[in-house]
LUMVEX-252942 format. One record per residue (C-alpha): residue number from 1; x negated, y negated, z negated. Coordinates in nm, 4 decimals, m for minus. Layout:
REM residues N
+-----+----------+----------+----------+
|   i |        x |        y |        z |
+-----+----------+----------+----------+
| NUM |        X |        Y |        Z |
...
+-----+----------+----------+----------+
***
This chain:
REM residues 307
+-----+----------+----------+----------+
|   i |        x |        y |        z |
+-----+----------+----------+----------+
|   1 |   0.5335 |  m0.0270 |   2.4292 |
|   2 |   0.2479 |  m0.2712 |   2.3338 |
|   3 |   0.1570 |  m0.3844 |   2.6521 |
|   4 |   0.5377 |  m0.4373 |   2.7685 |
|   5 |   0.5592 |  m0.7116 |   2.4211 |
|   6 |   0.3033 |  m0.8310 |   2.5576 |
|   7 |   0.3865 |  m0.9201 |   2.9089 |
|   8 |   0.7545 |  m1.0340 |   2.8016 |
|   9 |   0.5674 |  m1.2358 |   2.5562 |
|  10 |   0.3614 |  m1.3951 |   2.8684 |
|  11 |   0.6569 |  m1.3887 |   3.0439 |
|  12 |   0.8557 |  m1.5919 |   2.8333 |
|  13 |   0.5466 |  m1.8549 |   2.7491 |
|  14 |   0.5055 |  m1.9167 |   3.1102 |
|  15 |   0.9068 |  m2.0325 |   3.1537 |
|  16 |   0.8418 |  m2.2251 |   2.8014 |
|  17 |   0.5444 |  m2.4109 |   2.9670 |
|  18 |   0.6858 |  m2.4707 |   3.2959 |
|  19 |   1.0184 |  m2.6469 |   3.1432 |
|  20 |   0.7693 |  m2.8661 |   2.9213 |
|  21 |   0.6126 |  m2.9766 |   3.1955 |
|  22 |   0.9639 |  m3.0838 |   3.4079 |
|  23 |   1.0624 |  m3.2614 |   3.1373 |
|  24 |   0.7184 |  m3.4559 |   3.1081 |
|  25 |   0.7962 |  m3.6421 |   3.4151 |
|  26 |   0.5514 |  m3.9230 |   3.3193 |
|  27 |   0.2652 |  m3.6181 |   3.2851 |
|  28 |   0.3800 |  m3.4835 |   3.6166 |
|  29 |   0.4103 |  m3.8594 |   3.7332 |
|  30 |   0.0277 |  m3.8931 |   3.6663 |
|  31 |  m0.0693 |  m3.5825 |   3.8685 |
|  32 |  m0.0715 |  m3.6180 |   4.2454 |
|  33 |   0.2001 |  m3.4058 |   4.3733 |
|  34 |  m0.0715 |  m3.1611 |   4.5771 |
|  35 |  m0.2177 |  m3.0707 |   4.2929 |
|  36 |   0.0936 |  m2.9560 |   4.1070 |
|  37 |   0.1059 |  m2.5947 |   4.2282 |
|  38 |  m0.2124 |  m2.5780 |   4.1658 |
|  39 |  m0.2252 |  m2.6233 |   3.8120 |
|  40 |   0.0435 |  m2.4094 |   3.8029 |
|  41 |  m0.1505 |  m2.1644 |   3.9740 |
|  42 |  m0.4551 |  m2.1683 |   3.7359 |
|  43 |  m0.2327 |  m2.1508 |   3.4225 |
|  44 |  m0.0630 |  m1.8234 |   3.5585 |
|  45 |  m0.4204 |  m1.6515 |   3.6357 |
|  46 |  m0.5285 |  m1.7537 |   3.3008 |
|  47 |  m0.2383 |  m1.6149 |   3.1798 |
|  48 |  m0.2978 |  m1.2923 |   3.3493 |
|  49 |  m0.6704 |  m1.3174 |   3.2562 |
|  50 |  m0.5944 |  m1.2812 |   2.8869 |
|  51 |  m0.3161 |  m1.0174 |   2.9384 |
|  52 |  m0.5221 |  m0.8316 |   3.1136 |
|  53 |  m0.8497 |  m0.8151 |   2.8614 |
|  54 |  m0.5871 |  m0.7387 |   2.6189 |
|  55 |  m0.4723 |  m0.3935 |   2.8500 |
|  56 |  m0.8166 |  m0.3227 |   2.9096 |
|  57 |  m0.9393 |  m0.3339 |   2.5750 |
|  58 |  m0.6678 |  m0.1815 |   2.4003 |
|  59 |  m0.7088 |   0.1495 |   2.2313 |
|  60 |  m1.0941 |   0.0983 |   2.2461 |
|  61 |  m1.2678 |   0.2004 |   1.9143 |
|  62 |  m1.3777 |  m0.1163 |   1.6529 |
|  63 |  m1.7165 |  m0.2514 |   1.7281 |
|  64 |  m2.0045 |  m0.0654 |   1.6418 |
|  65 |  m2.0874 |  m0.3268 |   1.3054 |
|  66 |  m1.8153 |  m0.2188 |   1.1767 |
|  67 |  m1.9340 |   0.2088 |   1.0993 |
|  68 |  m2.2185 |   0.3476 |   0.9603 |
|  69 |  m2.5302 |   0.3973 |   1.1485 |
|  70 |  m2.5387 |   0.7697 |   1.0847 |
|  71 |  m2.1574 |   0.7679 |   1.1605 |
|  72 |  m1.8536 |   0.9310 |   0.9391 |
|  73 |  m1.9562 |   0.9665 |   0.5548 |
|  74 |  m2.0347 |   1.3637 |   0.4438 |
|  75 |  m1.7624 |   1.4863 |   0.2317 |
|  76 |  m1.8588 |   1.7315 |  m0.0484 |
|  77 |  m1.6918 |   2.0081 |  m0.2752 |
|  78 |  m1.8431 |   1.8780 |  m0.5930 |
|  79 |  m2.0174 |   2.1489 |  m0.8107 |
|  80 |  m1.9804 |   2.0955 |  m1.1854 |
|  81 |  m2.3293 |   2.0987 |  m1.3147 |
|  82 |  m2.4326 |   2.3541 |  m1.6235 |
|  83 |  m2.4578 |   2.1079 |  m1.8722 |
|  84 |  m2.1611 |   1.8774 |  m1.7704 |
|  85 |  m1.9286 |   1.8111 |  m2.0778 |
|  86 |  m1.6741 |   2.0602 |  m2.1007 |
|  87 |  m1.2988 |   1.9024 |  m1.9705 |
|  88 |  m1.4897 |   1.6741 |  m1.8268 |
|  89 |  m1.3927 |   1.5392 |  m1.4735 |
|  90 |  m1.6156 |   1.4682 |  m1.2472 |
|  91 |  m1.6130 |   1.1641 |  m0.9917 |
|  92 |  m1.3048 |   1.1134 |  m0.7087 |
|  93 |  m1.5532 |   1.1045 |  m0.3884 |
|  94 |  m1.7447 |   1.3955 |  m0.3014 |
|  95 |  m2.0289 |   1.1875 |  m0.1607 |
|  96 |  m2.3777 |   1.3461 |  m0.0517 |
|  97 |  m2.5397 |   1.0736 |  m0.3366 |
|  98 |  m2.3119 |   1.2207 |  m0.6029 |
|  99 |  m2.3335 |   1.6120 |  m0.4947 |
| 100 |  m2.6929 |   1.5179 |  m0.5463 |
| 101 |  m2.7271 |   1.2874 |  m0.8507 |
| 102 |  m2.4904 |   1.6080 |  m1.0522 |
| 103 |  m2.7917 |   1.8104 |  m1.0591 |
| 104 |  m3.0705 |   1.5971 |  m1.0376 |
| 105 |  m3.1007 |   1.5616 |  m1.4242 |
| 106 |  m3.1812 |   1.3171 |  m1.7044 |
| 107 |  m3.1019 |   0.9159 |  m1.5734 |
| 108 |  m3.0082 |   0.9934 |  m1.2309 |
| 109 |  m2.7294 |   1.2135 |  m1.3667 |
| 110 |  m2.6481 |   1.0203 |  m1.6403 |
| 111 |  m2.5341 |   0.7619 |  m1.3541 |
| 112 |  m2.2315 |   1.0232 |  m1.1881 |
| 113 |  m2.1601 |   1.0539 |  m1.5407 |
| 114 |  m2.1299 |   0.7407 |  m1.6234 |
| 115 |  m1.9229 |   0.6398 |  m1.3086 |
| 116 |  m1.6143 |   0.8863 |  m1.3666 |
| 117 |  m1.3497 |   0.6922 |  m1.4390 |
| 118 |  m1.4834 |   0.3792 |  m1.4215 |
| 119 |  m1.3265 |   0.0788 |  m1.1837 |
| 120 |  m1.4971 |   0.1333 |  m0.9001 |
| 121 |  m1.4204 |   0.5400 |  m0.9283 |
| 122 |  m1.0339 |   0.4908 |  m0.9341 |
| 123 |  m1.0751 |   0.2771 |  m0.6347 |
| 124 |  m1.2145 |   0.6080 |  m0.4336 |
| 125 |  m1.5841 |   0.3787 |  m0.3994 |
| 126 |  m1.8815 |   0.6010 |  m0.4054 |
| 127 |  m2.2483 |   0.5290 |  m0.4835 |
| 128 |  m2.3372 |   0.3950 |  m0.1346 |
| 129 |  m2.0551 |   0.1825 |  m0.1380 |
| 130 |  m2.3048 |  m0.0693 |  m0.3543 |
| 131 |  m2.6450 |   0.0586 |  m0.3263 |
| 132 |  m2.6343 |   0.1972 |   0.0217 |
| 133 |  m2.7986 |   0.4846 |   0.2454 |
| 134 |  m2.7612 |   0.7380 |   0.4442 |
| 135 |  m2.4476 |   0.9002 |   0.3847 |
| 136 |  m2.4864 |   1.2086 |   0.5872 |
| 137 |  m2.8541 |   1.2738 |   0.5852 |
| 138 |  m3.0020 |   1.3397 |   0.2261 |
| 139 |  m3.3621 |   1.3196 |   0.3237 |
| 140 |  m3.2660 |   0.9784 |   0.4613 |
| 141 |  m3.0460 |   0.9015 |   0.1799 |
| 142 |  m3.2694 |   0.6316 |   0.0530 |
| 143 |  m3.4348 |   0.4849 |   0.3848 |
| 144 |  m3.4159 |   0.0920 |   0.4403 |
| 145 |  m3.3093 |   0.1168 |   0.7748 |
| 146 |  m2.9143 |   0.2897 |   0.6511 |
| 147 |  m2.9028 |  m0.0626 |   0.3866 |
| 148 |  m3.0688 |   0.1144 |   0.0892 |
| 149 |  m3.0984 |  m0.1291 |  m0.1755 |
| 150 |  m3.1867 |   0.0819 |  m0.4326 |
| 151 |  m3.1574 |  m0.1502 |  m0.7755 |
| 152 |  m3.2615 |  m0.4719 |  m0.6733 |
| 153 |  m3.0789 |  m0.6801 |  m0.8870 |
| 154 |  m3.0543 |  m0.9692 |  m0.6745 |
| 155 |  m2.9064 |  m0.8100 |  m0.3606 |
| 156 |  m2.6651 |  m0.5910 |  m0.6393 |
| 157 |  m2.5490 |  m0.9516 |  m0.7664 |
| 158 |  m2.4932 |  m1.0376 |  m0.3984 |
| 159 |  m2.2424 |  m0.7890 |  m0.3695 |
| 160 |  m2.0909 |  m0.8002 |  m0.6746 |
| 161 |  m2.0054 |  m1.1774 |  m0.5533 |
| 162 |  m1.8854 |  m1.0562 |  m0.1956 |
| 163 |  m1.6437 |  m0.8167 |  m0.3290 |
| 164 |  m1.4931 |  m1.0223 |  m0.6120 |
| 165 |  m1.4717 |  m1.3875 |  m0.4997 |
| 166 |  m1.2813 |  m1.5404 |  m0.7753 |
| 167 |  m1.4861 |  m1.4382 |  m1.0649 |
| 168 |  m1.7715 |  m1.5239 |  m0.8988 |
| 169 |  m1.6424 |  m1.9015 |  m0.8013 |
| 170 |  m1.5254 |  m1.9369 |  m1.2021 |
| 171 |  m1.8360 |  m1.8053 |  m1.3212 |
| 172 |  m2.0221 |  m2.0751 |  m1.0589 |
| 173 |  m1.8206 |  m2.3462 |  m1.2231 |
| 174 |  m1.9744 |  m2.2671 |  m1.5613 |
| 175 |  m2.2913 |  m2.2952 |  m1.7197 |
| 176 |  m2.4147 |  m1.9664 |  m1.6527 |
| 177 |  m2.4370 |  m2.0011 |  m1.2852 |
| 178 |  m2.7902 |  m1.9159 |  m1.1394 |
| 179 |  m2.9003 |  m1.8713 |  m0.7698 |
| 180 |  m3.0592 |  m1.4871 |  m0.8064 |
| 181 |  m3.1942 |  m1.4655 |  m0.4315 |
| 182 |  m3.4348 |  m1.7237 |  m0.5346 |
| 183 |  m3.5849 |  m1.5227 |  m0.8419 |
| 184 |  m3.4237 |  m1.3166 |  m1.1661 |
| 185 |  m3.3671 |  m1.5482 |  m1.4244 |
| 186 |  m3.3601 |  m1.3686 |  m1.7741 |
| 187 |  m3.1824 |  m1.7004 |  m1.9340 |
| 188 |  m2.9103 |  m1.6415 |  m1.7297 |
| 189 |  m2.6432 |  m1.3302 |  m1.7606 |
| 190 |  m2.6193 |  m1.1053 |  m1.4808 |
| 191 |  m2.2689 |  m0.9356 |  m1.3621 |
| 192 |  m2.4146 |  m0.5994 |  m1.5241 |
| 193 |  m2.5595 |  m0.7764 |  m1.8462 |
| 194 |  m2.2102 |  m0.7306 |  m1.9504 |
| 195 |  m1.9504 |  m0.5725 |  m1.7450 |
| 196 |  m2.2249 |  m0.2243 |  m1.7245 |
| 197 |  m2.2983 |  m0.1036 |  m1.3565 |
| 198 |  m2.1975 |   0.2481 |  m1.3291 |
| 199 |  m1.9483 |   0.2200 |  m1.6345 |
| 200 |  m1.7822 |  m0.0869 |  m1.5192 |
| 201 |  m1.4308 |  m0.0965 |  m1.6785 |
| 202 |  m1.5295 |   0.2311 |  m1.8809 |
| 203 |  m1.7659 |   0.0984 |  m2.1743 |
| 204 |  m2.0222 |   0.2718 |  m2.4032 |
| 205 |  m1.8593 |   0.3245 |  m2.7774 |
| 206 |  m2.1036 |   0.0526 |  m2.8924 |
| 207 |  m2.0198 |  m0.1907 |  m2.6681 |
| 208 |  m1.9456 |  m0.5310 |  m2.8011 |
| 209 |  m1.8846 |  m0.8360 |  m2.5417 |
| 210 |  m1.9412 |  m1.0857 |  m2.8976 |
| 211 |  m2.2789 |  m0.9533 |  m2.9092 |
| 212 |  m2.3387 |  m0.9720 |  m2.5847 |
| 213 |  m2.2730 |  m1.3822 |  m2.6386 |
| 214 |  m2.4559 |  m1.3488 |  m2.9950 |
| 215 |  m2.7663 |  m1.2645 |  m2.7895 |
| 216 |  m2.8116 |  m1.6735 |  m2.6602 |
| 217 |  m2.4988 |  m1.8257 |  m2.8788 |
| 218 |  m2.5518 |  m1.7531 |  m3.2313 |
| 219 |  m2.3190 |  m2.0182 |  m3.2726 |
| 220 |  m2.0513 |  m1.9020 |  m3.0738 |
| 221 |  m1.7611 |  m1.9532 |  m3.3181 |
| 222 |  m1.8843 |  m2.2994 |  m3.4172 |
| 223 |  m1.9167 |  m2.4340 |  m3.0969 |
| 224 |  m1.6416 |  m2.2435 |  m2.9236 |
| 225 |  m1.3988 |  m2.1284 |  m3.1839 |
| 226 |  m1.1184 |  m2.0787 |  m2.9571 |
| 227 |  m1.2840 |  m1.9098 |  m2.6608 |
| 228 |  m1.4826 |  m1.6898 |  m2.9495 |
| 229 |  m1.1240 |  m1.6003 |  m3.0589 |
| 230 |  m1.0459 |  m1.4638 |  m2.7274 |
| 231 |  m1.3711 |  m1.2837 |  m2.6783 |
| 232 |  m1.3316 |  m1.0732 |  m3.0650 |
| 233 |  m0.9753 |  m0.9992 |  m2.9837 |
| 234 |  m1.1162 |  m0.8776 |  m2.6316 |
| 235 |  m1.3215 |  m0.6393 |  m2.8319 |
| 236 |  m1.0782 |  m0.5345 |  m3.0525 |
| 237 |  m0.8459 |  m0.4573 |  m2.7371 |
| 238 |  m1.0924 |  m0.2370 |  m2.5635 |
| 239 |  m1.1995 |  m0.0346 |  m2.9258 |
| 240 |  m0.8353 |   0.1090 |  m2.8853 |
| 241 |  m0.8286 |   0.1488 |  m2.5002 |
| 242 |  m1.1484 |   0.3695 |  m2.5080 |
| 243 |  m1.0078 |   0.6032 |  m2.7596 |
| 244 |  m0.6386 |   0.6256 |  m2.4738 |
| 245 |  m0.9234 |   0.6271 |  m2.1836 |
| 246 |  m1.0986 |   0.9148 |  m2.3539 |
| 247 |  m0.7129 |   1.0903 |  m2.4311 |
| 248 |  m0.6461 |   1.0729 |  m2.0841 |
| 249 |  m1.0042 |   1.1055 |  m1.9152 |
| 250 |  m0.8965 |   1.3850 |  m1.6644 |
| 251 |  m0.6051 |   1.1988 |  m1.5832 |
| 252 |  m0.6983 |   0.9978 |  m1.2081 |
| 253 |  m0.5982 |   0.7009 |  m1.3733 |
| 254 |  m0.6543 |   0.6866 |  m1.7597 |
| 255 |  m0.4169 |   0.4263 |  m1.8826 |
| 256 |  m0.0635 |   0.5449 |  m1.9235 |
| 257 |   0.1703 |   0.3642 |  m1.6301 |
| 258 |   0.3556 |   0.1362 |  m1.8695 |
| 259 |   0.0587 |  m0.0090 |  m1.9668 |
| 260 |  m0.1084 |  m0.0448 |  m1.6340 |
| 261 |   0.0348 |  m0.3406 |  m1.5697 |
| 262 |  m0.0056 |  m0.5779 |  m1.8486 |
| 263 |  m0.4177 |  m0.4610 |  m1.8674 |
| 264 |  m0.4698 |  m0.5587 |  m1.5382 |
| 265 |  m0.2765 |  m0.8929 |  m1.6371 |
| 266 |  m0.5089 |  m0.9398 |  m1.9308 |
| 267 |  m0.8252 |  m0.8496 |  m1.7633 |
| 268 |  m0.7444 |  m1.1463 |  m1.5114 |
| 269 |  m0.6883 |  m1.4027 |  m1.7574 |
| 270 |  m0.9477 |  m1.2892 |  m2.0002 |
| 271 |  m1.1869 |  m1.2914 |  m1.6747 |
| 272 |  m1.0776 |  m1.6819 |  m1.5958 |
| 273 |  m1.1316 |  m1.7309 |  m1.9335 |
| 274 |  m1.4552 |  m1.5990 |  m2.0306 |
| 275 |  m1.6313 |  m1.6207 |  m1.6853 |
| 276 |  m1.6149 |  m2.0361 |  m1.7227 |
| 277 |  m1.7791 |  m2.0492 |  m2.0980 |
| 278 |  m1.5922 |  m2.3509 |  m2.1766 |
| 279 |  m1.3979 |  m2.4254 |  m2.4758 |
| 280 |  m1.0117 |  m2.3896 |  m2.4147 |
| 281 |  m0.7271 |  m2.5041 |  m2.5696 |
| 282 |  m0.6204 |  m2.3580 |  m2.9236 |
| 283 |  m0.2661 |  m2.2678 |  m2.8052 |
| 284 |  m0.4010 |  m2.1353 |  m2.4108 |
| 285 |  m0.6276 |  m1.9028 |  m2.6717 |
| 286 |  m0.3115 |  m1.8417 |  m2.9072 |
| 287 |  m0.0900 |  m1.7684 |  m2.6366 |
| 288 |  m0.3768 |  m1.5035 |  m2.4765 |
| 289 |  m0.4120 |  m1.3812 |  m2.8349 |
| 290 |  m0.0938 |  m1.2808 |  m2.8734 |
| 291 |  m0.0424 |  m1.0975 |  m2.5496 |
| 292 |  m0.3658 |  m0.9044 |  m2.6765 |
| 293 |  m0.2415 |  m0.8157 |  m3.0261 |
| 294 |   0.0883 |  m0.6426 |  m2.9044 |
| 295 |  m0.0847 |  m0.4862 |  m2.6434 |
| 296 |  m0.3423 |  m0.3062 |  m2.8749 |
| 297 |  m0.0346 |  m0.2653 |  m3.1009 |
| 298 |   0.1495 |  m0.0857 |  m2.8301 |
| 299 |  m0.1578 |   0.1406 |  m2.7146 |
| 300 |  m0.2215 |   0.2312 |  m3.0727 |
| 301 |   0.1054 |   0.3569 |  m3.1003 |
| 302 |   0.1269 |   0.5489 |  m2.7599 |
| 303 |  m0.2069 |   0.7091 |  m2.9561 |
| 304 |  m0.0313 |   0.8660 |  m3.2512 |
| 305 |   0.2703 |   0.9590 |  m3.0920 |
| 306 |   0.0452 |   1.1287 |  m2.7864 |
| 307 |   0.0308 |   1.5300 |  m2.7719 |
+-----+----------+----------+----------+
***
């Protein structure tokens, strides 16, 4: 069915070209009346050129750039460790780097822990999704050759700003931008400094974005009072979605759906807000404010009146 679209398509450009070219009788005037059929001829065998590279070529598999090296990613039954938390779940992909990771103890287990529930977990991403590997091969799992980046922090930052374009163009507009394939620049906040790595979207208990700032702006609210107003009531928001993400932890997605939305919403414009560090408006902050406030005020109440 493709390939007949394709030649009625043809089909029906040809007779489209050939009446444009009757009724430019001054182009056709120009052209010596020998060589008429001749163009005519070399447009249809173009024509057919393309059609057929597009026959011969269809159904072929994508270009090798586009897999793996070692070819399909391993699939694994995940095992829950002995001294997992009980109820706890663990991540969506049963990669080889996370079957692994469960039981190899201490930091590097802490990490699978860490990443349940997270962003990057509810989007079905996996460990070698950002640092890379072999995902078939465990012995190979950390060889150069399969992208294994390991933690570099400059080639993580690199791929923080492939994946998410905008914040990384608002946060280059600001004053924290820094080039971090030249060198790591401890003046300058990294993606992770503040967002986590494996936690991203799922932050520690004692996580507090205003200290974060406190940490080079002790003068935050002096200097920025409005966008310091936006970053507290930030913090306030997220004291009250940890205790509904912890409620629903073994739920695939954490937030109840009536809520899903607006958090998203707020993340965005929080995001565009922060990721600039530039005063804003009082009644841009107000307005942003206000959203939060009913939003925590709505999540608190889903709490008490949750089973």
């Amino acid at each position: 069915m493709e390939i007949l679209s394709l030649v009625a398509v043809l089909c029906a450009f040809v007779v489209a070209v050939v009446r444009f070219l009757v009724r430019q009788k001054r182009v056709l005037q120009s052209v010596p009346a020998k060589r008429i059929p001749t163009l005519l001829v070399g447009l249809a065998g173009a024509i057919l050129f393309a059609a057929t590279a597009h026959i011969i070529t269809a159904g072929e598999p994508k270009a090798a750039g586009d897999a793996r090296p070692e070819g399909k990613p391993a699939v694994k039954t995940l095992v829950t460790p002995k001294n997992w938390p009980e109820d706890y779940p663990l991540p969506r992909v049963g990669s080889n780097c996370v079957a692994c990771h469960l039981t190899a103890g201490r930091e590097l287990t802490a990490a699978a822990k860490n990443f349940v529930r997270s962003v990057h977990d509810m989007q079905d991403m996996t460990c070698y999704d950002c640092h890379g590997g072999n995902t078939v091969d465990d012995v190979k799992a950390h060889e150069g050759e399969f992208g294994f980046i390991g933690t570099k922090k400059s080639a993580h930052i690199a791929g923080c700003s492939e994946c998410h374009t905008e914040a990384a163009e608002a946060l280059a507009a600001g004053p924290h931008d820094w080039d971090f394939s030249k060198r790591i620049n401890t003046e300058y906040p990294m993606c992770f400094d503040c967002h986590g790595n494996h936690d991203i979207g799922n932050p520690p208990a004692d996580f507090k974005l205003a200290a974060m700032c406190a940490d080079c702006h002790d003068k935050l609210e002096k200097r920025f009072p409005n966008l310091a107003s936006v970053v507290n009531d930030n913090d306030r928001l997220w004291e009250v979605m940890r205790q509904v993400r912890n409620k629903n932890l073994a739920k695939s997605e954490p937030v109840p759906p009536m809520f899903q939305k607006e958090v998203a919403a707020l993340r965005t414009e929080t995001m565009q807000v922060i990721h600039t560090v530039k005063e804003i408006p009082a009644d841009r902050a107000a307005a942003l404010n206000k959203r939060v406030d009913a939003l925590r005020t709505e999540l608190e109440k889903w709490l008490q009146s949750a089973p």
